[in-house]
C-alpha atoms as an extended CHARMM CRD file, in Angstrom:
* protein
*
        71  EXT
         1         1  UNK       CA              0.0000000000        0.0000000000        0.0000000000  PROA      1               0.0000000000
         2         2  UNK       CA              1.4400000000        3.6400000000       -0.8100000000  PROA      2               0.0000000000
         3         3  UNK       CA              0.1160000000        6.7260000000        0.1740000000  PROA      3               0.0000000000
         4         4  UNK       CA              0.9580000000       10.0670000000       -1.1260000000  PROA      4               0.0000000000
         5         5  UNK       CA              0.1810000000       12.8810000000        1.7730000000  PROA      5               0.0000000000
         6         6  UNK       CA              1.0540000000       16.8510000000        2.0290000000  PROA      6               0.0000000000
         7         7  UNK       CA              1.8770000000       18.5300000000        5.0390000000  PROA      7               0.0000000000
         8         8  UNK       CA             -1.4260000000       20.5010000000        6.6150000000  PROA      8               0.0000000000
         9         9  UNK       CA             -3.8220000000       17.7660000000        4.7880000000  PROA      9               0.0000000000
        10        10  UNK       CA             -6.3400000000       16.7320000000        7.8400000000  PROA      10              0.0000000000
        11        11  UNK       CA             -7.9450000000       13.9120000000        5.4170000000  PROA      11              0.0000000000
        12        12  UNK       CA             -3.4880000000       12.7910000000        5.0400000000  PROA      12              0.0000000000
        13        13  UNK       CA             -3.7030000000       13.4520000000        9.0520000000  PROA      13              0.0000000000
        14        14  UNK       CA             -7.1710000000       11.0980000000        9.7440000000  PROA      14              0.0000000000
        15        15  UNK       CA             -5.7890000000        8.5430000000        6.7540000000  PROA      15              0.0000000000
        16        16  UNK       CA             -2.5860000000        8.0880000000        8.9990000000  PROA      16              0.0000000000
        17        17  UNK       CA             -4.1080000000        7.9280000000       12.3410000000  PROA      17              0.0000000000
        18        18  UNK       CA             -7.1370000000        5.0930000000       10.7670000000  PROA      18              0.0000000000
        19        19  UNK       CA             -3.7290000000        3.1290000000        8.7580000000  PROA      19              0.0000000000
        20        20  UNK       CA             -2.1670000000        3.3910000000       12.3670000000  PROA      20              0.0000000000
        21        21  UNK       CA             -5.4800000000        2.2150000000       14.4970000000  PROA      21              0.0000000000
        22        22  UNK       CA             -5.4190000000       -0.8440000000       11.8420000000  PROA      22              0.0000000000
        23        23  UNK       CA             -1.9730000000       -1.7380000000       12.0670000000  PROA      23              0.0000000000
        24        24  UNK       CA             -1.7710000000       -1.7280000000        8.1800000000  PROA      24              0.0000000000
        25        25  UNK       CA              1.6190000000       -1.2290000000        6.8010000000  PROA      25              0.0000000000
        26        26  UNK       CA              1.8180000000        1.7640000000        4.1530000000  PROA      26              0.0000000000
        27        27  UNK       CA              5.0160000000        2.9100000000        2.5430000000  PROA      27              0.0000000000
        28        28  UNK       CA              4.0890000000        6.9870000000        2.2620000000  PROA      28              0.0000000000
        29        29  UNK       CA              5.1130000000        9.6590000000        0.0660000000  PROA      29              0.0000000000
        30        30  UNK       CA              5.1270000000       13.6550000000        0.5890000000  PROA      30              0.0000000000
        31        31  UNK       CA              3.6960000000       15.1880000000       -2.5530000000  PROA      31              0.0000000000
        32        32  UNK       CA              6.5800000000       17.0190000000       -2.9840000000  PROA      32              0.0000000000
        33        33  UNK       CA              8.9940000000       14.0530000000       -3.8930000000  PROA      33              0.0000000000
        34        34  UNK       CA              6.2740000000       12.8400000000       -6.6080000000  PROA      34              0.0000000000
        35        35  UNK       CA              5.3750000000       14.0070000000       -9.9280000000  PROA      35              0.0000000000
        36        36  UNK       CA              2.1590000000       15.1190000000       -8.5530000000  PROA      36              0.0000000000
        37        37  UNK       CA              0.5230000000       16.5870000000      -11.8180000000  PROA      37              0.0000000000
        38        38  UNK       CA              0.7890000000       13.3050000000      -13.4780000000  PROA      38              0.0000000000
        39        39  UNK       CA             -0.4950000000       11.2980000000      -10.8100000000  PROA      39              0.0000000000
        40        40  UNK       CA             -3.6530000000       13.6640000000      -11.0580000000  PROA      40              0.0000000000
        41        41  UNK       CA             -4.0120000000       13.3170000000      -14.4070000000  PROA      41              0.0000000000
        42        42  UNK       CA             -3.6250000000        9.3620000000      -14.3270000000  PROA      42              0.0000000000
        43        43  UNK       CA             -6.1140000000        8.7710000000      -11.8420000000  PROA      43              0.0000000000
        44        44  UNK       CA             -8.3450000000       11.9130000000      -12.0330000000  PROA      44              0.0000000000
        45        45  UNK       CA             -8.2490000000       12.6910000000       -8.6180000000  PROA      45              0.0000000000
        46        46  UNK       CA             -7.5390000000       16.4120000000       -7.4370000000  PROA      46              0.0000000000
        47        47  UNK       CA             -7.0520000000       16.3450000000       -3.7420000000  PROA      47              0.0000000000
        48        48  UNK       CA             -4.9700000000       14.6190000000       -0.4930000000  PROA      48              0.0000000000
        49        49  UNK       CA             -4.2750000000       11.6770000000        0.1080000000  PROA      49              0.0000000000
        50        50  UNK       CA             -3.7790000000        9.3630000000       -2.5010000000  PROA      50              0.0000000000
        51        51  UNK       CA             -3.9350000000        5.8190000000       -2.0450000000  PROA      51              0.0000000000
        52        52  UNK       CA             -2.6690000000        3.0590000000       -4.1080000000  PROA      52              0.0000000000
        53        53  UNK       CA             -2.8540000000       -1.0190000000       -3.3650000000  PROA      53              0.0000000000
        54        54  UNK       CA             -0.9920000000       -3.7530000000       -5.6390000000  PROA      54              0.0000000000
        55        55  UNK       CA             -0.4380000000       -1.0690000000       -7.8580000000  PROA      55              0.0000000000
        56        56  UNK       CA             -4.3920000000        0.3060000000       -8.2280000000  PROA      56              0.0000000000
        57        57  UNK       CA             -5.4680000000        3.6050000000       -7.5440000000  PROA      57              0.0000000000
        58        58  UNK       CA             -8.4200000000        3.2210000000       -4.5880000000  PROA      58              0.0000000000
        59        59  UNK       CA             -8.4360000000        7.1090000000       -4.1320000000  PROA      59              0.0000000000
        60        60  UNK       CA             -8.1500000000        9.0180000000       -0.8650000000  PROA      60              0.0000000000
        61        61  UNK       CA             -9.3510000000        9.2190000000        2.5330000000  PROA      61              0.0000000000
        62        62  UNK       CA            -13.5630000000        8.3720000000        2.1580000000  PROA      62              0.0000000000
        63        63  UNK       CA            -12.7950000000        5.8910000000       -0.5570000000  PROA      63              0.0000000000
        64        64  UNK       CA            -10.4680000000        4.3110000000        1.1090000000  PROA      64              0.0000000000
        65        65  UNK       CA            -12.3080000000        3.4820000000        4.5650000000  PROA      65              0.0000000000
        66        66  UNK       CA            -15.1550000000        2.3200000000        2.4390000000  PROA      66              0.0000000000
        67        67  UNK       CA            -12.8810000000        0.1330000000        0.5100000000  PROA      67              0.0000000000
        68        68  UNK       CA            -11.6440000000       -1.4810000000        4.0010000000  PROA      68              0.0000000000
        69        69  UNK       CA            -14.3840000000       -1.6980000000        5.3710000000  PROA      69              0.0000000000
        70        70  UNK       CA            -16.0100000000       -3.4180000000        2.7960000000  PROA      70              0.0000000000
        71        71  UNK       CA            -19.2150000000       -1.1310000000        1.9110000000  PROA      71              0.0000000000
């Protein structure tokens, strides 16, 4: 699992803190040492955090719970 996060992002902040609660490993990423634009255009997602498993794009915070939780 990777996440890509920016500093002052509370849905990066709450993402973190529910990946923590979990115990789920993450490897993450601060926007600034990705090609940001790209990913945004790849996945067509405009805002914080972005989260990736096996390679997929699942999206960001919201999208992500649901995902784990399983609807």
């Amino acid at each position: 699992m990777v996440v890509i996060a920016k500093d002052g992002c509370i849905y990066c902040d709450m993402l973190k803190e529910f990946l923590f609660q979990q115990n789920t490993p993450y490897k993450l990423y601060d926007s600034i040492d990705v090609d940001i634009e790209a990913i945004k255009r790849e996945t067509g997602h405009k805002t914080y955090p972005f989260v990736f498993i096996d390679g997929g794009f699942v999206g960001g915070f919201q999208e992500y719970t649901t995902y784990n939780i399983g609807f």
